[in-house]
LOKEVO-420532 format. One record per residue (C-alpha): residue in one letter; x, y, z. Coordinates in steps of 0.25 Angstrom, whole numbers, padded with zeros to 4 digits, always signed. Layout:
% residues N
AXYZ
...
This chain:
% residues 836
X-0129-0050-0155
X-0113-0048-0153
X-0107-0055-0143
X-0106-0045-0132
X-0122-0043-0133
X-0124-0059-0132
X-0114-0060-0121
X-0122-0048-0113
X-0134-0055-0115
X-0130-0067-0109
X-0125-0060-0098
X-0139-0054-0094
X-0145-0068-0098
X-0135-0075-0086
X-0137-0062-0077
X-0151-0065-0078
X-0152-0081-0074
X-0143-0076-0063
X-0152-0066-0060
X-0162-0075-0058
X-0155-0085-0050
X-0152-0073-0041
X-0167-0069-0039
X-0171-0083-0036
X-0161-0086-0026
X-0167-0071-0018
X-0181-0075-0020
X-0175-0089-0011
X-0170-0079-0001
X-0154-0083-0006
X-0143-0074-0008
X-0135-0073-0019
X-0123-0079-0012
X-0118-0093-0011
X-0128-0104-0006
X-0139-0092-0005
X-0132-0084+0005
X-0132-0068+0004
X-0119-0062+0001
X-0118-0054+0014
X-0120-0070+0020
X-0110-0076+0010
X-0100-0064+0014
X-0103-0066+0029
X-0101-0081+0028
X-0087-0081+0020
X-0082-0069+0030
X-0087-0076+0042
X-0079-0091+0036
X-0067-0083+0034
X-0066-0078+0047
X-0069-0088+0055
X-0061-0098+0047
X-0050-0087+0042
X-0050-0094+0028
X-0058-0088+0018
X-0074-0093+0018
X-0069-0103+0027
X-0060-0110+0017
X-0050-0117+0024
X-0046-0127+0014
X-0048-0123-0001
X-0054-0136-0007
X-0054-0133-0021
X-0038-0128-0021
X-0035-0140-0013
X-0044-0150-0022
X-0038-0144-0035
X-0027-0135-0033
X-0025-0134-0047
X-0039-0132-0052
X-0040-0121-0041
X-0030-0114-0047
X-0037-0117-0062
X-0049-0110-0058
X-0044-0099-0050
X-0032-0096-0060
X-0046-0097-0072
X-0052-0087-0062
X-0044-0076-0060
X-0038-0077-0075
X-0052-0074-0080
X-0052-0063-0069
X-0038-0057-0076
X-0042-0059-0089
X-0055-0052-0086
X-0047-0039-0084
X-0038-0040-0094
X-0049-0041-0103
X-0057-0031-0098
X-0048-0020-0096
X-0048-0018-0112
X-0061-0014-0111
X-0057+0000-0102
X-0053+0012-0110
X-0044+0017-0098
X-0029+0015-0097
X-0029+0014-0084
X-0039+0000-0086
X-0033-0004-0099
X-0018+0001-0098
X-0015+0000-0085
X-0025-0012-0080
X-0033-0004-0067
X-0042-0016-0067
X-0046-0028-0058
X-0056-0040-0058
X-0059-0047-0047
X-0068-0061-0044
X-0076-0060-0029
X-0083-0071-0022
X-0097-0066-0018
X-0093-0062-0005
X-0084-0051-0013
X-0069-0058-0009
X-0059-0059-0022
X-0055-0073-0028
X-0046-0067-0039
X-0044-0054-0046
X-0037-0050-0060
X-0023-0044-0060
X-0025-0028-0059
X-0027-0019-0047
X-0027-0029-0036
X-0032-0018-0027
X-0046-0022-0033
X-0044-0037-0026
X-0053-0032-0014
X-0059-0019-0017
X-0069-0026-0025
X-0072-0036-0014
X-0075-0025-0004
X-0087-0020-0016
X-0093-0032-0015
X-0092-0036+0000
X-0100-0022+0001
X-0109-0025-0008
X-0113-0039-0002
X-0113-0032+0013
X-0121-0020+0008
X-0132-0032+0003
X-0130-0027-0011
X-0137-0042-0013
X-0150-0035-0009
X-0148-0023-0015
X-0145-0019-0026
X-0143-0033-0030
X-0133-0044-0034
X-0136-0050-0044
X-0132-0058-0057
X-0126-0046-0069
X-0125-0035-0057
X-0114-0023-0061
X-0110-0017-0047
X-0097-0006-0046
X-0089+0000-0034
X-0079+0011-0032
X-0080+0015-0017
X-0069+0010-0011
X-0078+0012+0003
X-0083-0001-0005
X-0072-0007-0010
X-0062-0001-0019
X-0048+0010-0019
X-0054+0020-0024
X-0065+0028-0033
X-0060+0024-0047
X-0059+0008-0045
X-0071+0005-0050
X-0076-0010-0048
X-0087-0018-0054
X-0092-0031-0047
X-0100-0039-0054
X-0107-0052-0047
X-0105-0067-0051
X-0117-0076-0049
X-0120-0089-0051
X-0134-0097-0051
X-0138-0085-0042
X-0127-0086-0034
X-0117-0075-0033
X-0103-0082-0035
X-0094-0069-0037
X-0091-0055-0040
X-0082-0051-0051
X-0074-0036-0050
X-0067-0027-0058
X-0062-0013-0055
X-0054-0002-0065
X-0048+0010-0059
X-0057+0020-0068
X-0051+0034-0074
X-0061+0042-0067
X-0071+0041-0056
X-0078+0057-0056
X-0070+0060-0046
X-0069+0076-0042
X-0056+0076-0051
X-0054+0069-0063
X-0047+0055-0065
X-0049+0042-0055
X-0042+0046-0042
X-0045+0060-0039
X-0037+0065-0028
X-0042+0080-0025
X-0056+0073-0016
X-0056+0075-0001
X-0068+0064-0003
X-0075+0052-0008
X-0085+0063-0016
X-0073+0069-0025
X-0067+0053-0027
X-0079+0049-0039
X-0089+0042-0040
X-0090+0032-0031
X-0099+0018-0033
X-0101+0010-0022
X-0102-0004-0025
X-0115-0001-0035
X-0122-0010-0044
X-0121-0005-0058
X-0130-0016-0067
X-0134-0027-0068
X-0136-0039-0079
X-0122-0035-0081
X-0127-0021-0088
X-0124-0009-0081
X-0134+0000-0076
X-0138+0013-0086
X-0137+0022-0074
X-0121+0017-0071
X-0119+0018-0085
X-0123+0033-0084
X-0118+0037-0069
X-0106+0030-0070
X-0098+0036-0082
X-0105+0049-0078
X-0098+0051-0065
X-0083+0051-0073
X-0075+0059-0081
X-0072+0047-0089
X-0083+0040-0091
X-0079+0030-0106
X-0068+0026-0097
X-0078+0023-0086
X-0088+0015-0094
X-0076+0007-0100
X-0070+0003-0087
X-0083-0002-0083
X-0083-0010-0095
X-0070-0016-0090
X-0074-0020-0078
X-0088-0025-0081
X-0080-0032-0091
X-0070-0040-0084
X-0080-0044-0073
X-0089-0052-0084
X-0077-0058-0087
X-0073-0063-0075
X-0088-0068-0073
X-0088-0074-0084
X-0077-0083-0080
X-0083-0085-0066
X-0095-0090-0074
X-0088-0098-0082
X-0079-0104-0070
X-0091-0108-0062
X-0097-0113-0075
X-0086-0123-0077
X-0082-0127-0062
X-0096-0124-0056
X-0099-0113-0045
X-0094-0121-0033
X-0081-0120-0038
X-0081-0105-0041
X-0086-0102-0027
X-0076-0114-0021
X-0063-0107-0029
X-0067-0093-0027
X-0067-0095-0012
X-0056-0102-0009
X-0048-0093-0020
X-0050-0083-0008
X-0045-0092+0004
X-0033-0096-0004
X-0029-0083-0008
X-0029-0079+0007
X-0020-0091+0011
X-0012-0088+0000
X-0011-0073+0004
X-0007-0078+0020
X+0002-0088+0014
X+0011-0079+0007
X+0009-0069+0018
X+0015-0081+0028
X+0026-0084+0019
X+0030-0070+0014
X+0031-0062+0026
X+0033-0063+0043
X+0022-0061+0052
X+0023-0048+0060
X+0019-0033+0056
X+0024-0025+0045
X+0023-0010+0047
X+0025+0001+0037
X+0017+0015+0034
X+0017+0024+0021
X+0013+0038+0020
X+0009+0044+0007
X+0006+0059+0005
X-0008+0067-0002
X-0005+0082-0001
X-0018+0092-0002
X-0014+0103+0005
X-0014+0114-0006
X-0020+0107-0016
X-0032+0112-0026
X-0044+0106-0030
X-0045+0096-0017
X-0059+0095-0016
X-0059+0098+0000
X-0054+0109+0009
X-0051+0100+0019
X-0044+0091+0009
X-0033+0100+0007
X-0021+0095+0016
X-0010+0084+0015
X-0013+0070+0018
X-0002+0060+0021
X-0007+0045+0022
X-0001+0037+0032
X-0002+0023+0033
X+0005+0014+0043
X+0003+0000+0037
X+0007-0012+0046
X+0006-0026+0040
X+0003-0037+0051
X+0007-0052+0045
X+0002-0061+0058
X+0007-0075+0062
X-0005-0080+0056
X-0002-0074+0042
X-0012-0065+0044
X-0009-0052+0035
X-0014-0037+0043
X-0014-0024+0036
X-0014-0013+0047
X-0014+0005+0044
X-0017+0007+0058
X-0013+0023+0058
X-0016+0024+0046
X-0020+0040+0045
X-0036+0045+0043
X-0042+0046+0029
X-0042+0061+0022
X-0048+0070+0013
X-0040+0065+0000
X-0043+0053-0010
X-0033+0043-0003
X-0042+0035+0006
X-0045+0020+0006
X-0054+0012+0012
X-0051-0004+0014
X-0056-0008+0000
X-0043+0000-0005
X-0034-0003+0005
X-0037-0020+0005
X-0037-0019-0008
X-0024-0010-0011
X-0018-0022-0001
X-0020-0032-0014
X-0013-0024-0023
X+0002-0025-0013
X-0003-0041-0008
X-0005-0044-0025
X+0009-0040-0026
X+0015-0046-0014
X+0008-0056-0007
X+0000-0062-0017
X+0007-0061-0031
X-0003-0069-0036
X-0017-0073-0042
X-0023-0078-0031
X-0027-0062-0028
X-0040-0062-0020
X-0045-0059-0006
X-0039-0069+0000
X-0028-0060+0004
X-0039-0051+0009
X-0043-0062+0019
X-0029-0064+0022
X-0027-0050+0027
X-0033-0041+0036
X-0033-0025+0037
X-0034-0015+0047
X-0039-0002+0040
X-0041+0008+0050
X-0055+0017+0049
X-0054+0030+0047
X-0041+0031+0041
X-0037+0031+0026
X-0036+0018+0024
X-0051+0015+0029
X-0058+0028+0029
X-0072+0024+0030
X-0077+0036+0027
X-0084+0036+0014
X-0080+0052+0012
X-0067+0050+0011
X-0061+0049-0004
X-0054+0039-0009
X-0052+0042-0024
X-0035+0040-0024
X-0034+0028-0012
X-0021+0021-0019
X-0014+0034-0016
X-0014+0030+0001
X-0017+0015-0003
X-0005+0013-0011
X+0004+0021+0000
X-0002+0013+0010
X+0000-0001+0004
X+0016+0003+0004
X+0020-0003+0017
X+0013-0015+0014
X+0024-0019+0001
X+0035-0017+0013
X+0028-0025+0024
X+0027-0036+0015
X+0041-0034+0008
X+0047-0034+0025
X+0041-0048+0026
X+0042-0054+0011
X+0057-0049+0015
X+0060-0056+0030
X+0053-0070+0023
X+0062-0069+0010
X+0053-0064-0002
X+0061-0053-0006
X+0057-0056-0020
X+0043-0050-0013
X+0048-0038-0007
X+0043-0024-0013
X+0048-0010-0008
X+0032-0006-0013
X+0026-0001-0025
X+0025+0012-0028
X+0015+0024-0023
X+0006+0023-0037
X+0006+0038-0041
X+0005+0047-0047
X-0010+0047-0053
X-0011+0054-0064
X-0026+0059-0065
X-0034+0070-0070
X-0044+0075-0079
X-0054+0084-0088
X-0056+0088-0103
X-0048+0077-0110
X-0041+0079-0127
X-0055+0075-0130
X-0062+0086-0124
X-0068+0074-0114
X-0070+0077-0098
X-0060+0065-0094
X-0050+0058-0082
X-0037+0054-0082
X-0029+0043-0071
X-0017+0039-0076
X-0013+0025-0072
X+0002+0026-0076
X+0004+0026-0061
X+0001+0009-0063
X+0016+0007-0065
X+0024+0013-0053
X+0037+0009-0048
X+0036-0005-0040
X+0045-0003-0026
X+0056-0011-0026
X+0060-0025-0022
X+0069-0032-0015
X+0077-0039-0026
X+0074-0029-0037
X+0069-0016-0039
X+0054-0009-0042
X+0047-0011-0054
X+0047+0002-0062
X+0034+0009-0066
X+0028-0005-0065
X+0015-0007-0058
X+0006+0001-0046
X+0005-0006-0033
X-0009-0007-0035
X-0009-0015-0048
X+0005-0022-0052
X+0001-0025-0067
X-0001-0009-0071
X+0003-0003-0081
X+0006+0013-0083
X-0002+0011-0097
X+0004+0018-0112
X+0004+0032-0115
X-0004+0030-0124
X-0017+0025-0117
X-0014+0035-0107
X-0014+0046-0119
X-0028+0043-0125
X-0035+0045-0112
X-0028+0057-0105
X-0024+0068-0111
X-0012+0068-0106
X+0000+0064-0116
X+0013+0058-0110
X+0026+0066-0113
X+0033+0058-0106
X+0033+0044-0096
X+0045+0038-0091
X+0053+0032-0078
X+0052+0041-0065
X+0067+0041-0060
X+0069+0041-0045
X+0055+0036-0041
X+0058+0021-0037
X+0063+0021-0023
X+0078+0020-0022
X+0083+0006-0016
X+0092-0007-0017
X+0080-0011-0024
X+0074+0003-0032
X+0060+0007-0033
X+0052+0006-0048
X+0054+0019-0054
X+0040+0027-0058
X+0038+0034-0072
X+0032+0047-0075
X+0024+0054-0086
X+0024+0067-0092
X+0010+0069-0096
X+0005+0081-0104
X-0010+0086-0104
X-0016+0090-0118
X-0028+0094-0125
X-0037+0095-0111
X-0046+0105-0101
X-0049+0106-0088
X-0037+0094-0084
X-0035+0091-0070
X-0023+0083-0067
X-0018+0078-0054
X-0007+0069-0047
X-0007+0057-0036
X+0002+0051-0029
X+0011+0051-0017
X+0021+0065-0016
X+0030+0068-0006
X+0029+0053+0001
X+0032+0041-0005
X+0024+0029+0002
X+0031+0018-0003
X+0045+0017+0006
X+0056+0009+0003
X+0058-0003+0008
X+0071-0009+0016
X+0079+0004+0013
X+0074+0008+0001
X+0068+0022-0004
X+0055+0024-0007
X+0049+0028-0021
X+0049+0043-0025
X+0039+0052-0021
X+0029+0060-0030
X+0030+0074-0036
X+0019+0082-0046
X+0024+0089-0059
X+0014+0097-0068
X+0016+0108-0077
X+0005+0116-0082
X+0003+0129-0092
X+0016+0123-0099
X+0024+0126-0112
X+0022+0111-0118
X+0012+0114-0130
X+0024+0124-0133
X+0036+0115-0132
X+0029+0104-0140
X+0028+0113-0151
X+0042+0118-0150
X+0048+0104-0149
X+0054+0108-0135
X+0058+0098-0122
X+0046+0099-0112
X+0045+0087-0100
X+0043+0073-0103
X+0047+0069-0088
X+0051+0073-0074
X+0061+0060-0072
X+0069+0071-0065
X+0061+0080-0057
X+0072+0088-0051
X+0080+0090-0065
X+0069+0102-0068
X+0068+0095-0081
X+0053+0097-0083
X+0054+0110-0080
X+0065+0113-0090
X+0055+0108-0101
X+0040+0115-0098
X+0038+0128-0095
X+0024+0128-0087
X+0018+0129-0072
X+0027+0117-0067
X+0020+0108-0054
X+0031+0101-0047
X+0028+0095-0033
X+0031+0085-0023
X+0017+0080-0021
X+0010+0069-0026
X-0004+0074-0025
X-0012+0085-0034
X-0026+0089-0035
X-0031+0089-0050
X-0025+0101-0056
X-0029+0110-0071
X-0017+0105-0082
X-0020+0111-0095
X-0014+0105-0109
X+0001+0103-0109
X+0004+0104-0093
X+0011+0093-0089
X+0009+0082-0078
X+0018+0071-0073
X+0014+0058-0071
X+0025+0052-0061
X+0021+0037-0056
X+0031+0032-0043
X+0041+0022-0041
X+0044+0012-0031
X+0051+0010-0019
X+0065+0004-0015
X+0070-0007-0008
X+0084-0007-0001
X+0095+0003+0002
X+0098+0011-0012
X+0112+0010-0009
X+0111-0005-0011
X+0105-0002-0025
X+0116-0008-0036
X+0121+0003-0043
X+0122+0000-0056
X+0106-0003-0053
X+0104+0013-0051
X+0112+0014-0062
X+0102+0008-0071
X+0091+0016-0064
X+0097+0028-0069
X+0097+0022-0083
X+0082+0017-0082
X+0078+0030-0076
X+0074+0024-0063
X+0086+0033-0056
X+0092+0048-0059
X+0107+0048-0058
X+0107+0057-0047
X+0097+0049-0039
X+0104+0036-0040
X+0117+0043-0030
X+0105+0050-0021
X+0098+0036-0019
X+0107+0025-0023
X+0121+0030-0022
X+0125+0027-0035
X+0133+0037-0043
X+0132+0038-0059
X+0139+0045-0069
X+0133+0048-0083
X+0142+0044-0092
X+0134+0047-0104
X+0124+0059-0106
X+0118+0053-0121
X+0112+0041-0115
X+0097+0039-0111
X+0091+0027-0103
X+0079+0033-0099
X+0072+0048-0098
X+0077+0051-0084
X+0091+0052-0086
X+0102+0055-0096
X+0114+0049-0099
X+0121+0036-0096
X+0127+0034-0081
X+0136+0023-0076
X+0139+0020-0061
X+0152+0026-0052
X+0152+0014-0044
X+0162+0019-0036
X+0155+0033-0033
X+0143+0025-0031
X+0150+0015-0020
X+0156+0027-0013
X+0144+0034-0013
X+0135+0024-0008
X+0147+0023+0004
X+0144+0038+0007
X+0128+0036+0007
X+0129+0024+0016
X+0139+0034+0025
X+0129+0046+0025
X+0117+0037+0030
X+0125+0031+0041
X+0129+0047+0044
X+0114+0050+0043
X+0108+0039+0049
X+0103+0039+0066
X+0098+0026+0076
X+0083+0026+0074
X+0081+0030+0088
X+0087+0044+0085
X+0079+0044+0072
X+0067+0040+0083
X+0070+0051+0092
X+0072+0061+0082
X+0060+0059+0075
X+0052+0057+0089
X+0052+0070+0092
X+0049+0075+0080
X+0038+0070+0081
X+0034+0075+0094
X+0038+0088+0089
X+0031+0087+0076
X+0044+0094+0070
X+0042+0093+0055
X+0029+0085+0055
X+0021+0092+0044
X+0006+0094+0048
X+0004+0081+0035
X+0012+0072+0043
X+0005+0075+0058
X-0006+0075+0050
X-0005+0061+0046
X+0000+0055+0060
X-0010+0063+0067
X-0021+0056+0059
X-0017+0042+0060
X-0015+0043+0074
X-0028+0048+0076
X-0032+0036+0068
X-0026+0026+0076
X-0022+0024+0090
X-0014+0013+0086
X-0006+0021+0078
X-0006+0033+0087
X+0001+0025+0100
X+0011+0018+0090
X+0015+0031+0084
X+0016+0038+0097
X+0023+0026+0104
X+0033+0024+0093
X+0038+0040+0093
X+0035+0040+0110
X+0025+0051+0108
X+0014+0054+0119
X+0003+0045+0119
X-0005+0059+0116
X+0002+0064+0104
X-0004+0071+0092
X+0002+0079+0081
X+0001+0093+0081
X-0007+0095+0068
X-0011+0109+0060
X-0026+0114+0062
X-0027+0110+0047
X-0022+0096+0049
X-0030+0093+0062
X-0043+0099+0054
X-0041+0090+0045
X-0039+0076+0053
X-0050+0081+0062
X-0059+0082+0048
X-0057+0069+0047
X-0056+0060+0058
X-0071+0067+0062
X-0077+0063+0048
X-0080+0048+0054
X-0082+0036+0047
X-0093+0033+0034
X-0091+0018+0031
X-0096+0013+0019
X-0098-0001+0023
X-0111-0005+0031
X-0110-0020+0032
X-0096-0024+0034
X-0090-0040+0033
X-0078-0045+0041
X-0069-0041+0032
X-0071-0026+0035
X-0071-0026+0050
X-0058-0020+0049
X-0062-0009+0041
X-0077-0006+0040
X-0082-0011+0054
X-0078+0002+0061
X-0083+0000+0077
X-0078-0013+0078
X-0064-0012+0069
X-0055-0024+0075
X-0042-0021+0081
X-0029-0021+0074
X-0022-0032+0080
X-0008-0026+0083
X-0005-0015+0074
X+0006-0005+0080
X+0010-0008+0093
X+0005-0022+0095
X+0013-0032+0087
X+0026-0029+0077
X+0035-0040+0070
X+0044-0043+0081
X+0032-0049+0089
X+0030-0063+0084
X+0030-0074+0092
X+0044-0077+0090
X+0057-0078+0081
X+0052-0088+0073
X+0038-0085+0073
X+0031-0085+0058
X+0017-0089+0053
X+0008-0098+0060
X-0003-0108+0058
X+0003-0103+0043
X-0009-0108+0031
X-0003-0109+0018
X-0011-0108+0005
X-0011-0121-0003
X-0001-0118-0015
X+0011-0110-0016
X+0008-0094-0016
């Protein structure tokens, strides 16, 4: 018997006496909770604690951490090590580059009433979409049916459940001891392919959830730690990927044993009652140390913001719809309400009404997209958990699409409107990490993470396959106030990504690199600059029946600057198909390795072919053939501060480092070069050797700094200009009516601000096309299809439809200025007991 096969058998063996424990306590009439008590009891009594006490299951001294700090620290610091070693571990196993290369895994360690207590490094977004699984299985009685028990498999990708989107796929395995649930272990990989109507993860041609994959909602898969025959045959059957599937499960199931394992043995060695003791009051100190650094980092008061973010379908081929053929604009005004108490409100009050695209979310995405920014602000730490959860406090508004709850919509591509959401969230905080002093904190915000390179069909090895390129993991980082952006660095939603090698990518697309290199011109201009983006020139060979398309923001960039700086560059789309390259590599001839200069006319000098060259961001999958042509061009970051504070000789090394055109560098920053050698080469972008006219570029700043004063107006002629184009509707495209008319439809908050702030009658409606009225009519008459039948306290704000609590002063009932008085600040402040 190898190793594997005796370990196996002991796993059943232990599965087994757990079993039985189980059985015997339900023949006593007990639960599988703590003390006997049912899970839907143990969940009601914990939320009940935490309310009524507002420390988490009424914890308001933690005796362990105060008994033995540093024994505290030991076993949670033992805890989630094993939890991180667990992933890097596990994620050998996968055969994808976006698991292996790129790291698109997490782990996470639940209580039994499905709260974190630590997760692994990766995407943090996962910190609470897997909680939201299993609070819906304990509220949907899964403990009666179909079962909890010792060695059960159970998986879910609905993100009306708890998830982002379709193709994070988790598997939640339960911990018991002596009969007696004591946690849960999570692991979710972002898989290559979910049998979605167009190949590759994150299909963006849908108007619904039935063209977003195979969904699985919070299903049990096996049990004794086996999975069941008929997942292993409907599972792999349903993708265009399966190996890569199978693998992936492997991974996960993989980890999770792991981090079992070293729950088992943690409990074996300190006994039960200090697993259950430290897990609990994990929470409740990560919710203090969250408020803590909340009252110490930033000023009471409310922070508001908006981003917008565009989706452009009108036109379009294969959208799966008729109805699904216009333009979307997401809107989301975003207000972040810091209380006297340290209490930490999320508000999109006007946020705008779901549509007919793949962008939705639902609050799984949305709370949990929250921890991917706090993990990188707030809580740049190890103690990640849901305490910050129970620190915080959302108001989601049904029906719109942020909280669609309606289980038609599709969801399949959520982090395109999630990530644009979450923009003005890096700003509020950056506005109050800068009026406390932490300006090493501040960030101008991370880049909009596109494009998505995905696709698929009859690979090199005559094999039905997908593609998702995760290069985009290593976008520009916006800019900071004492340095600049990171370049090509990380995504927003996991800050340890990494764009993978050529190589990996080679051996499972049929897609060969002829070129990756620094994108020039993308980082936002500013005192500070924006991390500059990359690109990649990708071929396609040796396949049949391809399909290719792009994602990713076009024409609006929803990452502004912050305090004067610009925002990052937009997107633009470049093909070419039915092209002469098969001939110029056999003639040993130039053909394109880059678009570092798309208005040079480079590219086109180089191929001969049907060249695509648009300023959108968004295609629907599309035929390519061998040797077309795709660019793969991931963004930068925004800026920080007036360009024309930038040092010079700073812009000067941009245009050596490729980060800035010589051209550009006059055009943003004032600075005038000169080339004073053509031979030399720092970089691809740009030829020649340049050095700084210092005194052209003093005298040209003089002359910008005159021509704004020249340009500039007092905001209330700017008002009042700008007020009656609005009542006019003078060049207000039907798009951005559109989007208005919806989000006050949505919200009569939002309604009387907007028609307070411009003086508009109290009446006022745009005037909208029939198309565009058909189309809002369409879908504010669809209605709601909640998913969740048996909601807790924590979902009152987002499930509980009727009775939905009021905001408390969102728009027009509180701003900044109305504290109690000049000196006010945090009262009745609670402080966590070390040093965050």
């Amino acid at each position: 018997m190898t190793s594997t096969d005796q370990r196996t058998e002991e796993r059943h063996a232990e599965a087994k006496r757990e079993q039985e424990q189980v059985r015997e306590k339900q023949q006593r009439g007990e639960g599988i909770g703590w003390n006997g008590k049912t899970l839907r009891e143990q969940l009601a009594e914990l939320e009940d604690k935490t309310e009524a006490t507002d420390h988490y299951d009424g914890l308001s001294k933690l005796a362990l951490k105060d008994e033995n700090p540093i024994r505290y620290e030991e076993l949670y610091s033992q805890l989630r090590g094993d939890i991180v070693t667990a992933r890097e571990t596990s994620k050998e196993v996968s055969a994808t580059p976006i698991v292996e290369q790129e790291g698109e895994l997490c782990y996470g360690l639940f209580t039994p009433e499905g709260d974190s207590i630590a997760v692994s490094t990766g995407i943090l977004v996962h910190v609470h979409t897997m909680s939201e699984a299993i609070k819906f299985m304990i509220n949907h009685d899964y403990e009666e049916s179909p079962g909890i028990e010792p060695g059960d498999v159970f998986v879910n990708n609905d993100p009306h459940v708890g998830d982002v989107h379709p193709c994070d796929l988790m598997t939640i395995i339960p911990i018991f001891h002596e009969g007696e649930l004591v946690a849960w272990v999570g692991g979710v990989t972002h898989v290559i392919d979910t049998g979605a109507v167009g190949p590759g993860s994150m299909n963006v041609s849908q108007a619904s959830r039935f063209g977003d994959g195979a969904y699985y909602t919070a299903r049990k898969v096996g049990e004794n730690f086996e999975l069941y025959n008929s997942w292993k045959k409907e599972y792999p059957a349903k993708t265009r990927t399966p190996k890569f599937l199978k693998l992936d499960e492997r991974t996960r199931v993989t980890g999770c044993l792991m981090i079992r394992y070293s729950v088992k043995e943690m409990i074996h060695e300190h006994g039960v009652g200090t697993f259950k003791q430290l897990s609990h009051e994990a929470i409740e100190d990560g919710r203090r140390g969250f408020r803590t650094r909340i009252q110490e980092t930033m000023l009471p008061g409310t922070y508001r913001g908006v981003s917008f973010v565009d989706a452009l379908y009108e036109g379009q081929e294969n959208v799966t719809r008729e109805y699904a053929n216009e333009n979307h604009i997401m809107h989301a005004p975003s207000e972040l309400h810091i209380r006297e108490d340290g209490t930490f409100q999320i508000s999109f009050e006007g946020a705008n009404k779901w549509g007919w695209h793949p962008y939705n979310c639902t609050p799984a995405a949305i709370q949990g997209g929250i921890w991917v920014v706090l993990t990188q602000t707030v809580i740049p730490n190890q103690l990640v958990n849901d305490g910050a959860y129970y620190a915080c406090d959302f108001h989601l508004p049904v029906g719109t699409w942020a909280n669609t709850q309606n289980t038609e919509t599709a969801h399949a591509y959520s982090w395109h409107f999630l990530v644009s959401a979450w923009a003005p969230l890096w700003q509020h905080l950056s506005r109050g990490y800068f009026a406390r002093g932490f300006w090493e904190e501040i960030n101008a915000g991370n880049a909009n993470t596109s494009n998505w390179m995905q696709g698929g069909g009859i690979d090199q090895f005559d094999k039905l396959h997908a593609v998702n390129s995760f290069e985009s993991a290593c976008e520009g980082t916006g800019a900071r106030y004492i340095d600049d952006g990171e370049p090509h660095a990380s995504a927003v939603w996991n800050p340890e990504g990494d764009m993978g090698d050529i190589e990996a990518w080679e051996m499972v697309e049929p897609l060969p690199f002829l070129g990756r290199a620094v994108k020039p011109n993308t980082g936002g201009a500013g005192r500070h600059a924006g991390g500059a983006g990359f690109e990649s020139m990708r071929a396609i060979k040796d396949v049949s029946r391809w399909l290719l398309y792009e994602m990713g923001n076009g024409y609006m960039s929803s990452d502004g600057g912050l305090f004067g700086g610009y925002p990052a560059a937009t997107g633009y789309i470049l093909n070419a198909q039915d092209t002469d390259l098969k001939e110029r590599f056999e003639n040993g001839e130039d053909y394109p390795q880059h678009d570092l200069d798309p208005e040079s006319g480079d590219f086109e000098s180089k191929i001969d072919g049907e060249v695509t060259r648009r300023p959108e961001g968004i295609s629907t999958p599309k035929e390519f053939d061998d040797y077309d042509m795709y660019l793969n061009y991931l963004r930068g970051g925004s800026g920080l501060g007036d360009p024309l504070e930038r040092d010079p000789e700073d812009v000067l090394s941009d245009i050596h480092d490729g980060y800035v055109l010589p051209r550009h560098a006059e055009d943003a920053y004032a600075v005038v070069v000169t080339k004073v050698d053509d031979e030399a080469q720092h970089n691809s972008a740009v030829q020649g050797e340049f050095e700084l006219d210092e005194e052209a570029t003093e005298k040209r700043r003089q002359e910008m700094l005159e021509e704004r004063a020249e340009k500039a107006q007092p905001v209330s002629e700017w008002y009042e200009e700008e007020r009656e184009r609005i009542r006019n509707e003078e060049d207000l495209i039907d798009d951005v009516k559109k989007t208005y008319e919806s989000s006050m439809r949505m919200s009569k908050q939002f309604a009387k601000f907007f028609c307070t702030f411009w003086d508009l009658p109290t009446d006022f409606e745009f005037e909208l096309s029939e198309k565009a009225q058909r189309s809002l009519n369409n879908r504010f008459d669809s209605g709601l299809r909640p998913m969740w039948d048996n909601h807790t306290l924590g979902h009152k704000t987002w499930c509980d439809i009727k009775d939905e609590p009021a905001v408390p002063y969102t728009w027009t009932d509180r701003s900044i200025q109305d504290l109690s008085g000049p000196k006010s600040n945090f009262s009745n402040r609670e402080r966590a007991t070390d040093d965050d």
